[in-house]
N, C-alpha and C positions, 0 to 999 in steps of 0.2 A: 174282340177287344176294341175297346174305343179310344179315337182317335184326339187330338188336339185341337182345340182352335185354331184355325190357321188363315182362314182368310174372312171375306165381306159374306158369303153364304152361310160359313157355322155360324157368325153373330145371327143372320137373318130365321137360320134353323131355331141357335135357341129362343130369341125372342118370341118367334112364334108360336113353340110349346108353352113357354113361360106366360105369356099370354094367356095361352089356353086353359092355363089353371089357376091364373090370381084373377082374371074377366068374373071366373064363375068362384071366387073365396067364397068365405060365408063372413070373416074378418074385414078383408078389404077391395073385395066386389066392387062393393057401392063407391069407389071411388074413381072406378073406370065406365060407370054408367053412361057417362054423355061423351067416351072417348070416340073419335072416330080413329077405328084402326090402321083403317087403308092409309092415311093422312099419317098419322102417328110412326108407324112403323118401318119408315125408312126415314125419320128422323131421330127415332131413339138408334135405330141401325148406325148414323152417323155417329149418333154420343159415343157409341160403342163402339166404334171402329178409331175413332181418337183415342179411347181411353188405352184400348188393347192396343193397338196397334200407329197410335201417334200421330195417325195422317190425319190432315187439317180439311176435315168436313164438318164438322160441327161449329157452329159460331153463335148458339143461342144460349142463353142463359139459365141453365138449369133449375137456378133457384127462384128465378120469376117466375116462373111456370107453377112451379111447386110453390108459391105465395101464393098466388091464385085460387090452386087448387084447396087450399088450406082456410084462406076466407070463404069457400064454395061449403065442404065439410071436413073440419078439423082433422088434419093429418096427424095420428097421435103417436107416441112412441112406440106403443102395439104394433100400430099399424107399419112403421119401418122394418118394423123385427119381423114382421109377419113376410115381409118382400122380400127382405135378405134370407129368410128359408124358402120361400120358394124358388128364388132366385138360384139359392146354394144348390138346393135339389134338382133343379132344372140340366143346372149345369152337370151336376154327378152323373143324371141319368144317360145325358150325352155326349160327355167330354172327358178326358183323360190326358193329364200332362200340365206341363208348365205352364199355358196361358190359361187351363182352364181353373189351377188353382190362381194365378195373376186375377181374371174373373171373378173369380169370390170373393179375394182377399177387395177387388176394386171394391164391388157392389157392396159389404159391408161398411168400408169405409165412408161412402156415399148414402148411405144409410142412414149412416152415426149423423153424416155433415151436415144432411138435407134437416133431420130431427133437432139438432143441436142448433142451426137456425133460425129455425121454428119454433120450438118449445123452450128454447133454452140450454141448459147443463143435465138435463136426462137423458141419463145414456141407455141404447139398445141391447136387449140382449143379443147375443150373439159371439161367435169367435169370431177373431179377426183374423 
């Protein structure tokens, strides 16, 4: 049975699968081509550990980033929908319980926010 989110390593675990399978999308791949991971991923690690669990390591601005990336190549609504099921999948295949649905319900929200900034009033699909 699988267990809950519960501390700074399951974030690290899921990101790291979750990784492993939107790097190599066929959808939204190419939008992590020039990421550097080693760099990356104890900084999404921090978003993550704010979002779930409160504590004040994160201090950068989500959405500038995701501007950036979006002048580079258009972040499209597909493409949000397409993160929030891998993301949601991510999380089912390793997590069970209340943070891990908190997780999902975050990362779609984030989704929706990141796209709705960007594009405008087109909404993701997805459950929230």
């Amino acid at each position: 049975m699988a267990t809950d989110i519960e501390n700074r390593e399951d974030i690290e675990r899921l990101l790291d699968e979750f990784y492993k399978v939107a790097v190599i999308d066929g959808e939204i791949g190419h939008h992590f081509d020039s990421l550097d991971l080693i760099a990356h991923l104890p900084v999404i690690s921090d978003f993550w550990e704010k979002v779930l669990f409160g504590r004040p390591v994160y201090f950068n601005n989500p959405l500038a980033v995701h501007q950036v990336l979006h002048a580079r190549s258009p972040l499209l609504p597909e493409h949000f929908s397409r993160w929030v099921v891998i993301f949601r999948e991510t999380v089912d295949r390793l997590f069970q319980g209340e943070m891990a649905e908190m997780a999902k319900l975050r990362a779609f929200a984030i989704g929706h926010n990141l796209n709705h900034r960007l594009n405008g009033r087109v909404v993701i699909e997805g459950t929230a």
